[in-house]
N, CA and C atoms as a LAMMPS dump frame, in Angstrom:
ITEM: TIMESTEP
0
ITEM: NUMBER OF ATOMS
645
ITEM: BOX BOUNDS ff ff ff
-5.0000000000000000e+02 5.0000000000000000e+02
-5.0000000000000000e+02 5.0000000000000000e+02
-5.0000000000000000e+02 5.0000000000000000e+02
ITEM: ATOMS id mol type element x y z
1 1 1 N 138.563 -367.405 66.348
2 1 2 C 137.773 -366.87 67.469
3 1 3 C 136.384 -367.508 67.438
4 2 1 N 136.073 -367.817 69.002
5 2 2 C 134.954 -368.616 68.837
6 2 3 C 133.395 -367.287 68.931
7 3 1 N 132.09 -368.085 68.231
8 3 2 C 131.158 -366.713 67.596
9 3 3 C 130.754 -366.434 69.176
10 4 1 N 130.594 -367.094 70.098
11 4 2 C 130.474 -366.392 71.074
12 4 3 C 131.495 -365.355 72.013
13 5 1 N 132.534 -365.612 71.489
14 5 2 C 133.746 -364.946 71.815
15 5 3 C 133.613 -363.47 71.002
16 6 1 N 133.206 -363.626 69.47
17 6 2 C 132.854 -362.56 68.958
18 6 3 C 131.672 -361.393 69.03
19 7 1 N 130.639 -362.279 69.657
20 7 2 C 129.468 -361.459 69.847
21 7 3 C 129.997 -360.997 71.256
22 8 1 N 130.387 -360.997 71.856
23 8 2 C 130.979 -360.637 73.442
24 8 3 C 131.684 -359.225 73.235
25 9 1 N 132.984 -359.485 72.115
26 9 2 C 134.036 -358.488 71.796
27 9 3 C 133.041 -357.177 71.34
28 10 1 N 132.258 -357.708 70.325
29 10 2 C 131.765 -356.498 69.082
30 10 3 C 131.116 -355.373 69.5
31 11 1 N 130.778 -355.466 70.48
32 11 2 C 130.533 -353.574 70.777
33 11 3 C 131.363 -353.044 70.953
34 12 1 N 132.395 -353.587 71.565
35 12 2 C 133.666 -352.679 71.725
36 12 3 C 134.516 -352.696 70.899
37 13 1 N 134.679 -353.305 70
38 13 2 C 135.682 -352.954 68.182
39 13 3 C 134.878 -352.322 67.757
40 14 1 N 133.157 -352.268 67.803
41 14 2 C 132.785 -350.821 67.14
42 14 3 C 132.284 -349.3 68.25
43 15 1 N 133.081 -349.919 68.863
44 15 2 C 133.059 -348.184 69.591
45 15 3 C 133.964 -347.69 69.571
46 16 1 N 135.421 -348.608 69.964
47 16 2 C 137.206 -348.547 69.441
48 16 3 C 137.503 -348.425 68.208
49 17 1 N 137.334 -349.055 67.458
50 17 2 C 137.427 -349.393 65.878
51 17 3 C 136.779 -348.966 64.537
52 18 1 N 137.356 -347.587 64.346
53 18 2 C 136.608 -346.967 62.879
54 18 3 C 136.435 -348.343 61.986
55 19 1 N 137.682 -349.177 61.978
56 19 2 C 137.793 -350.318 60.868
57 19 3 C 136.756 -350.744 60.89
58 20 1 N 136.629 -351.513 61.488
59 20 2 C 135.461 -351.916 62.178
60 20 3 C 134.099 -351.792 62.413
61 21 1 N 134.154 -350.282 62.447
62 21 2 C 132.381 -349.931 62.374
63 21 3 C 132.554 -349.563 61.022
64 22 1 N 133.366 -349.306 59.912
65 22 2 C 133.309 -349.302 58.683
66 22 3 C 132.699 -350.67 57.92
67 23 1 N 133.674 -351.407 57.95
68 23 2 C 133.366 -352.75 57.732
69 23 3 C 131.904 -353.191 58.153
70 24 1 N 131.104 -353.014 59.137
71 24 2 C 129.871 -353.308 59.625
72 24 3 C 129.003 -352.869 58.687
73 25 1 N 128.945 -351.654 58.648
74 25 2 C 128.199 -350.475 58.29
75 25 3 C 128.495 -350.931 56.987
76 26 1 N 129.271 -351.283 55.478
77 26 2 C 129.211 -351.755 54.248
78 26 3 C 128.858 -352.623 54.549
79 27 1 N 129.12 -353.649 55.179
80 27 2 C 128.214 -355.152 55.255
81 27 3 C 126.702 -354.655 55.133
82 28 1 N 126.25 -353.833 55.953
83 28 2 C 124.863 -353.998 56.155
84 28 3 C 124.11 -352.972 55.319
85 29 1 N 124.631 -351.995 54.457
86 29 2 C 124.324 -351.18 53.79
87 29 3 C 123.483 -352.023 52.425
88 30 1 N 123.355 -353.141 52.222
89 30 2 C 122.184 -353.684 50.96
90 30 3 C 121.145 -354.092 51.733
91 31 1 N 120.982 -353.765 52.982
92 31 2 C 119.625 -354.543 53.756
93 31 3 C 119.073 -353.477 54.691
94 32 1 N 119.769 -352.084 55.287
95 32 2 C 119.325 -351.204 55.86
96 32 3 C 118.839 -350.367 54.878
97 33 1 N 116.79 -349.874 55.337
98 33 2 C 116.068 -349.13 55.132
99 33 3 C 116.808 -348.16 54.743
100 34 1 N 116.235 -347.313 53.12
101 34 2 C 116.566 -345.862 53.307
102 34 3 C 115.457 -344.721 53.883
103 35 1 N 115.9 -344.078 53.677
104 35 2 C 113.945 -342.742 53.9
105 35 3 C 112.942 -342.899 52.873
106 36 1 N 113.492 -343.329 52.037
107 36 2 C 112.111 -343.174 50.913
108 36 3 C 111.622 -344.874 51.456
109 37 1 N 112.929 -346.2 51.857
110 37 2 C 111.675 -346.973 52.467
111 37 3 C 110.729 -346.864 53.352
112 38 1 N 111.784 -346.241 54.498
113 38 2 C 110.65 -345.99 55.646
114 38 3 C 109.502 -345.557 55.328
115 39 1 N 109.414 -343.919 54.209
116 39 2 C 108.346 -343.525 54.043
117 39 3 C 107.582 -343.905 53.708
118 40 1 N 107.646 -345.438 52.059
119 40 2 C 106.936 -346.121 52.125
120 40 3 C 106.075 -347.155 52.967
121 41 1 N 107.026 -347.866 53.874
122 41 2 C 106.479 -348.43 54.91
123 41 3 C 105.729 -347.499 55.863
124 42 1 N 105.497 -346.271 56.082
125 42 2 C 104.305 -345.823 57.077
126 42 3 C 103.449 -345.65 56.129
127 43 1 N 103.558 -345.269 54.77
128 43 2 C 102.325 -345.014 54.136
129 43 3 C 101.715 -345.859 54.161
130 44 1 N 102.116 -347.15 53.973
131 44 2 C 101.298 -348.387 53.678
132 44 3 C 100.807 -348.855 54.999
133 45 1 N 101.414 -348.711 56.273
134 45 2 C 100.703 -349.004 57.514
135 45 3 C 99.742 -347.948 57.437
136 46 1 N 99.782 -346.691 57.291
137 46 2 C 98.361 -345.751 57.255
138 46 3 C 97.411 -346.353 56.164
139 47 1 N 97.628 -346.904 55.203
140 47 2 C 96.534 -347.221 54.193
141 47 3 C 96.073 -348.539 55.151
142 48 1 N 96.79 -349.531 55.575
143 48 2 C 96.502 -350.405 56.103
144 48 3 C 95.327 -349.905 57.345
145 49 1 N 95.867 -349.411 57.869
146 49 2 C 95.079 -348.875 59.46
147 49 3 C 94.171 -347.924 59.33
148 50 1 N 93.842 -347.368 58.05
149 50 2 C 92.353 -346.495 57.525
150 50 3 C 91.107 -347.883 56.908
151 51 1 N 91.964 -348.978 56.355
152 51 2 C 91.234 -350.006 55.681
153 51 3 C 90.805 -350.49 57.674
154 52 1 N 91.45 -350.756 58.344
155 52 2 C 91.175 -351.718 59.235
156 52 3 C 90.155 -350.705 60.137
157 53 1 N 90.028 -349.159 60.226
158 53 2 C 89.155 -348.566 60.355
159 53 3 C 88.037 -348.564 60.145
160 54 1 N 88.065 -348.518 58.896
161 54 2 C 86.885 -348.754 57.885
162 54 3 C 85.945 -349.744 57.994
163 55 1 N 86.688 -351.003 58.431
164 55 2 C 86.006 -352.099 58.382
165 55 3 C 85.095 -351.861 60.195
166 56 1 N 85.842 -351.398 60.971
167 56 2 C 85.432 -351.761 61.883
168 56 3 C 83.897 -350.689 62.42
169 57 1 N 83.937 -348.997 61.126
170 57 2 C 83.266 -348.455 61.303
171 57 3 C 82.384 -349.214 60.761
172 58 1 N 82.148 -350.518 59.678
173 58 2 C 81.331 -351.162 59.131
174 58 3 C 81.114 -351.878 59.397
175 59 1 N 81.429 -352.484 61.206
176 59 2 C 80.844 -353.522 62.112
177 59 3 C 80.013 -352.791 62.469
178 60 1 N 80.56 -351.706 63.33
179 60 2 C 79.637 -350.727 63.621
180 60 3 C 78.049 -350.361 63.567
181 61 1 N 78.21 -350.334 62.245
182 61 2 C 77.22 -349.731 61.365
183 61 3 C 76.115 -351.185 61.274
184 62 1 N 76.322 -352.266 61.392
185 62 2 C 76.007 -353.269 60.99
186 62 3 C 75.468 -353.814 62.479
187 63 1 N 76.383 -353.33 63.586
188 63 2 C 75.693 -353.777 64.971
189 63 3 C 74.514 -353.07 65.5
190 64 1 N 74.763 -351.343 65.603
191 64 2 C 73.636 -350.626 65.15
192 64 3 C 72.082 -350.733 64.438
193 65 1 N 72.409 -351.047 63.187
194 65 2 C 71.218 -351.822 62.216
195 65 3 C 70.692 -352.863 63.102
196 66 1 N 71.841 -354.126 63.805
197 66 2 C 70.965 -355.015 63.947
198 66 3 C 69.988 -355.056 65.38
199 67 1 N 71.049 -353.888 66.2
200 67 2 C 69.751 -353.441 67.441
201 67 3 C 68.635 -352.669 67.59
202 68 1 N 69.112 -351.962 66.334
203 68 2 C 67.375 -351.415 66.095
204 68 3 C 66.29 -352.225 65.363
205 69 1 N 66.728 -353.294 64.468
206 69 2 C 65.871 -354.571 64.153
207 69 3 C 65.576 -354.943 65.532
208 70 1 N 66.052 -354.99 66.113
209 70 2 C 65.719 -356.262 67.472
210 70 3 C 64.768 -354.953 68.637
211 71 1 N 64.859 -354.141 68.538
212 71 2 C 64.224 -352.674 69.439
213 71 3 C 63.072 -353.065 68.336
214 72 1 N 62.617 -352.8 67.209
215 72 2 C 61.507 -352.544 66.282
216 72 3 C 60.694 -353.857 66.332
217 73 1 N 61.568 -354.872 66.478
218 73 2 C 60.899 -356.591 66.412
219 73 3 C 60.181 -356.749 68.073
220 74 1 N 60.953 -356.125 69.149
221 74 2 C 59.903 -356.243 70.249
222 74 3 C 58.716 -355.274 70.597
223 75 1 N 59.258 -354.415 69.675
224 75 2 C 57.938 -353.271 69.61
225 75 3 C 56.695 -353.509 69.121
226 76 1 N 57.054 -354.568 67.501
227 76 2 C 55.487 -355.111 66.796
228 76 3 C 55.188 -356.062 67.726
229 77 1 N 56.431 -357.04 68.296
230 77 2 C 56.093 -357.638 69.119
231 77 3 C 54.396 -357.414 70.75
232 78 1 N 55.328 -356.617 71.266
233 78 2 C 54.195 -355.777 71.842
234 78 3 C 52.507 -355.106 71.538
235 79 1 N 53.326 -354.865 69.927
236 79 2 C 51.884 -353.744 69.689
237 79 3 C 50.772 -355.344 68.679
238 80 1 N 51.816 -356.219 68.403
239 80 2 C 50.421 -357.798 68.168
240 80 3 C 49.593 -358.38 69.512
241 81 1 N 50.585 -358.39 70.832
242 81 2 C 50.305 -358.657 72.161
243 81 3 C 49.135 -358.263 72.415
244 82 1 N 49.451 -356.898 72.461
245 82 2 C 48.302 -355.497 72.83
246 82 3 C 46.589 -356.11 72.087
247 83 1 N 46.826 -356.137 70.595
248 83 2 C 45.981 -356.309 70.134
249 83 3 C 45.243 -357.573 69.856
250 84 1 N 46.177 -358.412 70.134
251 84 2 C 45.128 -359.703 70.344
252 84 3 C 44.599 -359.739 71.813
253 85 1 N 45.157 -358.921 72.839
254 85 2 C 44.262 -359.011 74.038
255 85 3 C 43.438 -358.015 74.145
256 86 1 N 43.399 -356.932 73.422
257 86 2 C 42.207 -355.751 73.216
258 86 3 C 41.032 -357.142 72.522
259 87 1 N 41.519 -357.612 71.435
260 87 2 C 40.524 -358.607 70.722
261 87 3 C 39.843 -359.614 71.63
262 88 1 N 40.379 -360.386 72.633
263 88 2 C 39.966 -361.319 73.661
264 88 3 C 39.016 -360.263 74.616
265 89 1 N 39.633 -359.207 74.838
266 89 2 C 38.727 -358.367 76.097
267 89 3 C 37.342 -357.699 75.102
268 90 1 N 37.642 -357.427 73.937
269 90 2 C 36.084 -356.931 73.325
270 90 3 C 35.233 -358.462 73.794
271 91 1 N 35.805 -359.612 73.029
272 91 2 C 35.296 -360.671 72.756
273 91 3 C 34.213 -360.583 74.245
274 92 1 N 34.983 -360.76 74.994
275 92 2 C 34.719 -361.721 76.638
276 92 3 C 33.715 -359.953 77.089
277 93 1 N 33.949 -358.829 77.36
278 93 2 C 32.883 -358.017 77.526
279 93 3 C 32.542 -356.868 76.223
280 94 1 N 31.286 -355.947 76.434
281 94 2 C 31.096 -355.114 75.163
282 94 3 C 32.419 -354.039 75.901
283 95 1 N 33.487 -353.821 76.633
284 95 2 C 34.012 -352.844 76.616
285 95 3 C 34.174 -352.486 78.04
286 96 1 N 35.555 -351.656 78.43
287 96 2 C 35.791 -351.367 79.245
288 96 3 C 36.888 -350.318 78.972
289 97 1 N 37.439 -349.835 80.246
290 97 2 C 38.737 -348.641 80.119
291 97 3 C 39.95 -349.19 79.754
292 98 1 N 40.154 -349.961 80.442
293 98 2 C 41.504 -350.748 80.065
294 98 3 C 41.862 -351.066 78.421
295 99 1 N 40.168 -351.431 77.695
296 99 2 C 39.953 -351.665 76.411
297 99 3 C 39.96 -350.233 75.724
298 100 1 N 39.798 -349.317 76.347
299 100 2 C 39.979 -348.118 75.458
300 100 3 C 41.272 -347.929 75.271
301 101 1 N 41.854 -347.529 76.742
302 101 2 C 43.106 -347.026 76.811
303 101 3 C 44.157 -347.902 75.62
304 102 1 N 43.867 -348.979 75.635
305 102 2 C 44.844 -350.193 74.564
306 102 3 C 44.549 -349.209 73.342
307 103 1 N 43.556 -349.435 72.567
308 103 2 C 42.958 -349.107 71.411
309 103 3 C 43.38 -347.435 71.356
310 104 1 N 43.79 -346.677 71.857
311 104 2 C 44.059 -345.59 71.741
312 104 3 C 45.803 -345.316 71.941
313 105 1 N 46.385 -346.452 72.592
314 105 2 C 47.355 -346.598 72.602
315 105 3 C 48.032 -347.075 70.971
316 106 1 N 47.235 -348.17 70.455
317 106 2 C 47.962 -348.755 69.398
318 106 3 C 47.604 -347.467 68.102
319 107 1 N 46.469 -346.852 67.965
320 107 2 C 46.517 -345.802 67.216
321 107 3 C 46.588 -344.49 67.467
322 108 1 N 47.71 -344.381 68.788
323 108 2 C 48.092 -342.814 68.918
324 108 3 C 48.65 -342.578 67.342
325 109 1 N 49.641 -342.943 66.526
326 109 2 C 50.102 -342.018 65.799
327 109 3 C 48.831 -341.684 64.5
328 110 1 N 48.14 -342.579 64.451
329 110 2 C 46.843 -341.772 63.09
330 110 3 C 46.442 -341.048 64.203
331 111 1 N 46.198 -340.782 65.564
332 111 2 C 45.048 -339.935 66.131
333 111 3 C 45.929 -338.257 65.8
334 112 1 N 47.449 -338.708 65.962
335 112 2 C 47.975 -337.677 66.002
336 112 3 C 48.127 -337.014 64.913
337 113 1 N 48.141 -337.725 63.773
338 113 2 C 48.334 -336.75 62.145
339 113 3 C 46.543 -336.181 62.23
340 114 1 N 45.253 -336.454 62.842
341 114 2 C 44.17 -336.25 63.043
342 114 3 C 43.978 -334.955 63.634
343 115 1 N 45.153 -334.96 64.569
344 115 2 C 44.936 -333.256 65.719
345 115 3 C 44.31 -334.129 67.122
346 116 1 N 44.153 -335.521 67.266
347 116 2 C 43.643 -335.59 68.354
348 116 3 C 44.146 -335.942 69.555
349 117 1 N 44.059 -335.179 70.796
350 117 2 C 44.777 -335.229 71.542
351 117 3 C 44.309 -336.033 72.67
352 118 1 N 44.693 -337.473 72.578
353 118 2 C 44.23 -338.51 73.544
354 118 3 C 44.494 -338.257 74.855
355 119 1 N 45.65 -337.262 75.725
356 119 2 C 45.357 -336.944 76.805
357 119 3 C 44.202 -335.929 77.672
358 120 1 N 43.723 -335.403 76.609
359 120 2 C 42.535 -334.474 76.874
360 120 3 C 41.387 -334.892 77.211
361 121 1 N 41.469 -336.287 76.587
362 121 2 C 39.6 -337.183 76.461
363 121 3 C 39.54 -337.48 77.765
364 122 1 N 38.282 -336.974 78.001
365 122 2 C 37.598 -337.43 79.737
366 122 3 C 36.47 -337.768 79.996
367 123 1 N 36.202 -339.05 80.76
368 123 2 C 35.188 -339.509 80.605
369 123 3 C 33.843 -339.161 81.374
370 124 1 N 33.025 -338.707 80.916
371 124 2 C 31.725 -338.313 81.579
372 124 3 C 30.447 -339.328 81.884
373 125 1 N 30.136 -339.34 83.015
374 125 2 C 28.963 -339.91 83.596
375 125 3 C 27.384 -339.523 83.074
376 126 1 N 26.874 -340.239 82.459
377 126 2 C 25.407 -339.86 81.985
378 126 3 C 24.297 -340.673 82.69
379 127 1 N 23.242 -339.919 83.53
380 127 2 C 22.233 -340.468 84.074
381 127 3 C 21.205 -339.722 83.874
382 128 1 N 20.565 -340.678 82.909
383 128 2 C 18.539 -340.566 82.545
384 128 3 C 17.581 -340.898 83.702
385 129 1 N 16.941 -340.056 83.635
386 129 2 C 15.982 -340.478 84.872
387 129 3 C 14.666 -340.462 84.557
388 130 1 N 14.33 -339.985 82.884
389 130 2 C 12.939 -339.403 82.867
390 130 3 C 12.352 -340.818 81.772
391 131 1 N 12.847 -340.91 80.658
392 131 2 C 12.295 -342.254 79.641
393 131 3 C 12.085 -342.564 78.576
394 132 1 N 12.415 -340.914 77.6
395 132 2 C 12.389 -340.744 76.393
396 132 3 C 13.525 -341.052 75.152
397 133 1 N 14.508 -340.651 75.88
398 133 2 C 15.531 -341.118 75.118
399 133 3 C 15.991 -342.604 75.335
400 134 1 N 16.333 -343.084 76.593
401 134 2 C 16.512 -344.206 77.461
402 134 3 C 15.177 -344.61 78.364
403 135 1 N 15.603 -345.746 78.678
404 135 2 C 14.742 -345.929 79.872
405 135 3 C 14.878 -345.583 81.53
406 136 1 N 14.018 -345.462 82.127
407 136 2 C 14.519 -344.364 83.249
408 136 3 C 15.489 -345.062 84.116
409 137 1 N 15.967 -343.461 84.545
410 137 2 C 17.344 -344.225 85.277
411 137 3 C 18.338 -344.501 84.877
412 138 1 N 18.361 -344.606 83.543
413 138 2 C 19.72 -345.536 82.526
414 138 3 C 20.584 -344.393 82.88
415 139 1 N 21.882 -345.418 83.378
416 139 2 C 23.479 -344.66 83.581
417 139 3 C 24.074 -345.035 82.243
418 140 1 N 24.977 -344.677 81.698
419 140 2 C 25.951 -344.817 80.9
420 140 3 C 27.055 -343.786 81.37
421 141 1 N 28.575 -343.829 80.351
422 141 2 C 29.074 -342.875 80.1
423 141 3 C 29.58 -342.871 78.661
424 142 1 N 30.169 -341.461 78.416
425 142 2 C 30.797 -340.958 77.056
426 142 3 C 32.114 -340.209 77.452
427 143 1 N 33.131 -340.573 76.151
428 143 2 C 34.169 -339.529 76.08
429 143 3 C 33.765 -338.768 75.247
430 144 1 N 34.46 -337.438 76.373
431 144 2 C 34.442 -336 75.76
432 144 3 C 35.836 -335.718 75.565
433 145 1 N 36.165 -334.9 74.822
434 145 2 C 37.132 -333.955 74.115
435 145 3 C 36.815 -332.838 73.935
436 146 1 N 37.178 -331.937 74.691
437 146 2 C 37.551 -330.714 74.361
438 146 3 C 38.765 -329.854 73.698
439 147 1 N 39.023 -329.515 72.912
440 147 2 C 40.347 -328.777 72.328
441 147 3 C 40.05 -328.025 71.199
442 148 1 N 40.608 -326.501 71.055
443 148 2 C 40.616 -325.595 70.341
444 148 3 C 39.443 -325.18 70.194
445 149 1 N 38.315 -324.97 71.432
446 149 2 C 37.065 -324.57 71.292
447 149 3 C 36.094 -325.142 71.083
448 150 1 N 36.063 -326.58 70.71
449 150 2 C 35.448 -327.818 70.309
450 150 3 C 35.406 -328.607 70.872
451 151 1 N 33.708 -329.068 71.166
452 151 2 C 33.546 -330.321 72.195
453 151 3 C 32.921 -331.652 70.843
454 152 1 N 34.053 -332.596 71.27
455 152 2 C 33.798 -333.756 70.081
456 152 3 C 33.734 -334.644 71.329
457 153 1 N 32.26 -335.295 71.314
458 153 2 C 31.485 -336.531 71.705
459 153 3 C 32.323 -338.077 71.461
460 154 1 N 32.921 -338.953 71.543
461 154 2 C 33.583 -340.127 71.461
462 154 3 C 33.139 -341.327 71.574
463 155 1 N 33.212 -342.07 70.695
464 155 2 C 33.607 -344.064 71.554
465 155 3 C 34.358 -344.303 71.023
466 156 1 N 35.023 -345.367 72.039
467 156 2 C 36.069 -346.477 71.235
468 156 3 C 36.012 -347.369 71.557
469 157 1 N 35.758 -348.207 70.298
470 157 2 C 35.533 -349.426 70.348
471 157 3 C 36.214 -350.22 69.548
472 158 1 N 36.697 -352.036 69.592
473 158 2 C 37.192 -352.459 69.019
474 158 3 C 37.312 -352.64 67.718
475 159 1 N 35.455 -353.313 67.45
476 159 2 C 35.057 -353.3 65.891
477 159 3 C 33.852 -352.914 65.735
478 160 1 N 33.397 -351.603 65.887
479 160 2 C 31.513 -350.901 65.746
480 160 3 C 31.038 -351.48 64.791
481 161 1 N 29.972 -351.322 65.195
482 161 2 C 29.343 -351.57 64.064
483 161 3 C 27.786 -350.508 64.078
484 162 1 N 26.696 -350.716 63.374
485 162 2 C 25.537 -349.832 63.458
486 162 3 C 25.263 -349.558 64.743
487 163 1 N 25.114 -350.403 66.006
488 163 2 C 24.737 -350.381 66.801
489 163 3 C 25.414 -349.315 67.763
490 164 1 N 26.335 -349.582 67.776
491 164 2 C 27.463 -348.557 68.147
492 164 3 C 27.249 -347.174 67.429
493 165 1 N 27.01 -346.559 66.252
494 165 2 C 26.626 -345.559 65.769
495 165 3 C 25.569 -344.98 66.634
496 166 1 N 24.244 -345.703 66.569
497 166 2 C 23.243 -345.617 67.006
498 166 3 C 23.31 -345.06 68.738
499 167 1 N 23.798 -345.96 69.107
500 167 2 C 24.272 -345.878 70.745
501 167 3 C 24.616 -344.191 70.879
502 168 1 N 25.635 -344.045 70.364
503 168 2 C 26.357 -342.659 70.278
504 168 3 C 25.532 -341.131 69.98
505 169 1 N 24.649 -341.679 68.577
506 169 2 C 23.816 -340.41 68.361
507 169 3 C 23.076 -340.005 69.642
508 170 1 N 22.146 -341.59 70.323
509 170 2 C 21.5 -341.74 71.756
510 170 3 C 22.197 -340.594 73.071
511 171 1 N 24.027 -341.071 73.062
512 171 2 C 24.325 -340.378 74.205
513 171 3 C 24.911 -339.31 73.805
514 172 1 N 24.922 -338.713 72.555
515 172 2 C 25.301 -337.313 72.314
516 172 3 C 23.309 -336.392 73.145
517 173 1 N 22.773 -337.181 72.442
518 173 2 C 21.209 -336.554 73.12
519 173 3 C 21.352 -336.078 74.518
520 174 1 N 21.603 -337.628 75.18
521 174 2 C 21.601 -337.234 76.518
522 174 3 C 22.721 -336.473 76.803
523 175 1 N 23.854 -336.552 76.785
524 175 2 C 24.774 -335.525 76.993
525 175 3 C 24.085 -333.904 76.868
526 176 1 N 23.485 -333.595 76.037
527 176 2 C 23.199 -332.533 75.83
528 176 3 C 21.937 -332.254 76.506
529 177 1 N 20.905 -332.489 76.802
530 177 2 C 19.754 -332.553 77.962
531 177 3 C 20.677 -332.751 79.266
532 178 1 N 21.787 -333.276 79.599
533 178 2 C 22.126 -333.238 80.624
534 178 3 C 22.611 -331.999 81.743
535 179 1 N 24.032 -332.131 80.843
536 179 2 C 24.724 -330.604 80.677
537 179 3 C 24.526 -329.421 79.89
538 180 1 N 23.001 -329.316 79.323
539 180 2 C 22.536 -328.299 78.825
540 180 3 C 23.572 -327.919 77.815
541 181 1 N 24.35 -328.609 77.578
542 181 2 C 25.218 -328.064 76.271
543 181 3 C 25.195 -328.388 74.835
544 182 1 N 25.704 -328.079 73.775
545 182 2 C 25.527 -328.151 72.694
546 182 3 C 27.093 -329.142 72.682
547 183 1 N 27.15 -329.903 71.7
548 183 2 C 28.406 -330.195 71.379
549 183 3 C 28.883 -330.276 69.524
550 184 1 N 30.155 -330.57 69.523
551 184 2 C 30.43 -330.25 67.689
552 184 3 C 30.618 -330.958 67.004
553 185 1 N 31.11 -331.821 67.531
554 185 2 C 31.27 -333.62 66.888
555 185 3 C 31.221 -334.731 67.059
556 186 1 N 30.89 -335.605 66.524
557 186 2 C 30.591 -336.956 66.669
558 186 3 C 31.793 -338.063 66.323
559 187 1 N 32.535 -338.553 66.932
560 187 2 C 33.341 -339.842 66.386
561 187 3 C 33.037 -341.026 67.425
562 188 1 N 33.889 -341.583 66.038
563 188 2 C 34.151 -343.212 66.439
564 188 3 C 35.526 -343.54 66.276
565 189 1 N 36.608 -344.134 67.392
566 189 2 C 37.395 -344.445 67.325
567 189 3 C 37.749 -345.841 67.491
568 190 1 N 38.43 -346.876 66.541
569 190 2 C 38.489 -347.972 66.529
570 190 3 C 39.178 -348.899 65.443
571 191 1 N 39.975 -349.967 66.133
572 191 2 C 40.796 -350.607 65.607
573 191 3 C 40.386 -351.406 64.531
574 192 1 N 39.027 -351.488 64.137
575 192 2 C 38.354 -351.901 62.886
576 192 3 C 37.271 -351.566 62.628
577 193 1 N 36.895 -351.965 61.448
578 193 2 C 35.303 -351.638 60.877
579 193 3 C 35.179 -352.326 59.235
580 194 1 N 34.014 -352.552 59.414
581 194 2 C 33.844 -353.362 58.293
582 194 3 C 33.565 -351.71 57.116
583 195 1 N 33.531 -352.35 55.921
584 195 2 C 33.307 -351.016 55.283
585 195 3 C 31.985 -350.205 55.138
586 196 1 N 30.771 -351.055 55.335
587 196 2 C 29.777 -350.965 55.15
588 196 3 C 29.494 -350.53 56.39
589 197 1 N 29.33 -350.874 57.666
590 197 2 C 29.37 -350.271 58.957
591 197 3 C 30.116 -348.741 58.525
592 198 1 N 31.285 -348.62 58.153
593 198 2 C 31.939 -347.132 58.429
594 198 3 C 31.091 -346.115 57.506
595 199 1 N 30.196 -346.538 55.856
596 199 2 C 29.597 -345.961 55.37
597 199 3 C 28.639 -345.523 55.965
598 200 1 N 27.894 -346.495 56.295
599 200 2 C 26.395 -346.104 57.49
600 200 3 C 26.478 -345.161 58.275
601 201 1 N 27.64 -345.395 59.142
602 201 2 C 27.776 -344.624 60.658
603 201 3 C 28.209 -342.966 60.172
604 202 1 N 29.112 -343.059 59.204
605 202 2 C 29.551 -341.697 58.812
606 202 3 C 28.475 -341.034 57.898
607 203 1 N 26.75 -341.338 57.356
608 203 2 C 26.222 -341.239 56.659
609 203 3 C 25.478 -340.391 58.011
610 204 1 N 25.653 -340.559 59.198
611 204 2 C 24.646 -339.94 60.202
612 204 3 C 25.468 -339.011 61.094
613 205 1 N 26.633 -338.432 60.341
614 205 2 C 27.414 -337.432 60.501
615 205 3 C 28.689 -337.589 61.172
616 206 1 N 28.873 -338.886 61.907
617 206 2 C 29.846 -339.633 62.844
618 206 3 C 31.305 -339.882 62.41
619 207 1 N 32.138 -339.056 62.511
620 207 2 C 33.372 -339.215 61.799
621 207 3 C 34.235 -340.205 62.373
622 208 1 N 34.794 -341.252 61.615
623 208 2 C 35.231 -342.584 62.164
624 208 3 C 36.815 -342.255 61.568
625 209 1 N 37.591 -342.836 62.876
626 209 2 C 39.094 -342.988 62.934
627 209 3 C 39.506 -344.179 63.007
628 210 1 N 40.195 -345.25 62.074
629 210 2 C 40.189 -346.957 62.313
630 210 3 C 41.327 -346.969 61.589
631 211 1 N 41.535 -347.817 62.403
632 211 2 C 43.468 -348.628 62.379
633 211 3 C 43.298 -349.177 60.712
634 212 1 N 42.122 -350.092 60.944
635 212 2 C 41.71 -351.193 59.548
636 212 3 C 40.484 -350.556 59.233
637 213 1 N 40.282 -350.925 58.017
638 213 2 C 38.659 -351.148 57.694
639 213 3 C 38.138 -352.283 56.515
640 214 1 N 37.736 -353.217 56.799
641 214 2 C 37.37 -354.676 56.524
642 214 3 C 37.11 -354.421 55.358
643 215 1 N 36.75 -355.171 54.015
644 215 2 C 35.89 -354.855 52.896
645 215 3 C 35.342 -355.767 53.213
C-alpha cells in the first residue's frame, strides 16, 4: 500500500478498528506526554513567564529612572538659564521686577523652609518730598511682607553688597515717616553675597537669605 494511500485510509481503521487503534496507541505510548510531564512542562513555562516578567518590570523600572533624569536635566537646565540671565540683567541695570521675580523664583524652596511667603510680597511706592533722609522728591520703592502679624521690609537683589544694606536701612526710614507705621524686619534676599558683605549687613540687624555666599 502506497503511504499516501495509507494516510487517506487511517482515520477510518482507527475509528473501525480496535486492532488498529491498539496498535497505534502502543506505537506511540514511549513518546506521548504523561501528567506528571505536562505538569512539568507548565511549571516551567510559569517559571519561564514570571522570569520574562521580571525582566520586563526591570525595563520598566529603568525607563522610568531614565525620564526622570531627562525631566531633572531640563529643570537644572532651566534653573542655569534663569540664572545666568538674572546675572546679565543685574549686570546691564541695578535691578528691576522681572530681576526679582527670577531671583525669588530660583530660591523659592530656601524661602520656603524660611516661612516666607513670596506670594504675599507687595511692592510699595516711596516718595520724599522734604530732604532729610533723601533728597527732595526722591521716589523709590520697597517690598513689603506682611504675614502672621509681621511687617518685614525687603530687597532682592542679585549680589548686595554694603550699599544695598545701607539703601534699605534709608527706605525702611522712609517707609515709616511715610505710612506712619512701624515695621519688624529687615531682609535681604539674594542669589549671592560675598561673606564679608553678609557679616556687615546682618551686623545692622538685616537678616539675609542667599542661594550662595562667596568667601
Amino acid at each position: 500500500m502506497e503511504k499516501e494511500e495509507f494516510l487517506r485510509l487511517l482515520p477510518k481503521l482507527i475509528r473501525e478498528d480496535d486492532e488498529v487503534k491498539g496498535a497505534i496507541i502502543t506505537a506511540l505510548s514511549g513518546v506521548v506526554a504523561t501528567k506528571d510531564d505536562i505538569t512539568r512542562i507548565i511549571d516551567h513555562s510559569d517559571r519561564r513567564f514570571e522570569a520574562i516578567d521580571k525582566r520586563f518590570e526591570a525595563i520598566d523600572k529603568r525607563f522610568e529612572d531614565l525620564i526622570g533624569q531627562i525631566g531633572k536635566g531640563f529643570e537644572d537646565a532651566k534653573r542655569e538659564r534663569m540664572i545666568i540671565d538674572s546675572k546679565i540683567e543685574a549686570i546691564s541695570s541695578r535691578g528691576s521686577e522681572s530681576l526679582e521675580k527670577t531671583i525669588l523664583y530660583l530660591l523659592n524652596d530656601k524661602l520656603i523652609q524660611e516661612n516666607i511667603q513670596t506670594a504675599k510680597i507687595k511692592k510699595e511706592e516711596l516718595l520724599y518730598r522734604e530732604g532729610t533722609i533723601f533728597w527732595e522728591n526722591y521716589n523709590t520703592d520697597i517690598d513689603v511682607l506682611i504675614q502672621n502679624g509681621k511687617t518685614i521690609l525687603i530687597e532682592v537683589k542679585y549680589h548686595p553688597d554694603n550699599r544695598d544694606g545701607f539703601h534699605l536701612l534709608k527706605n525702611a526710614r522712609l517707609y515709616k515717616l511715610q505710612f506712619k507705621k512701624d515695621y519688624d524686619n529687615l531682609m535681604i534676599i539674594c542669589l549671592e553675597i560675598k561673606r564679608i558683605n553678609l557679616e556687615q549687613i546682618e551686623k545692622q540687624g538685616i537678616k539675609v537669605i542667599a542661594g550662595k555666599v562667596i568667601e
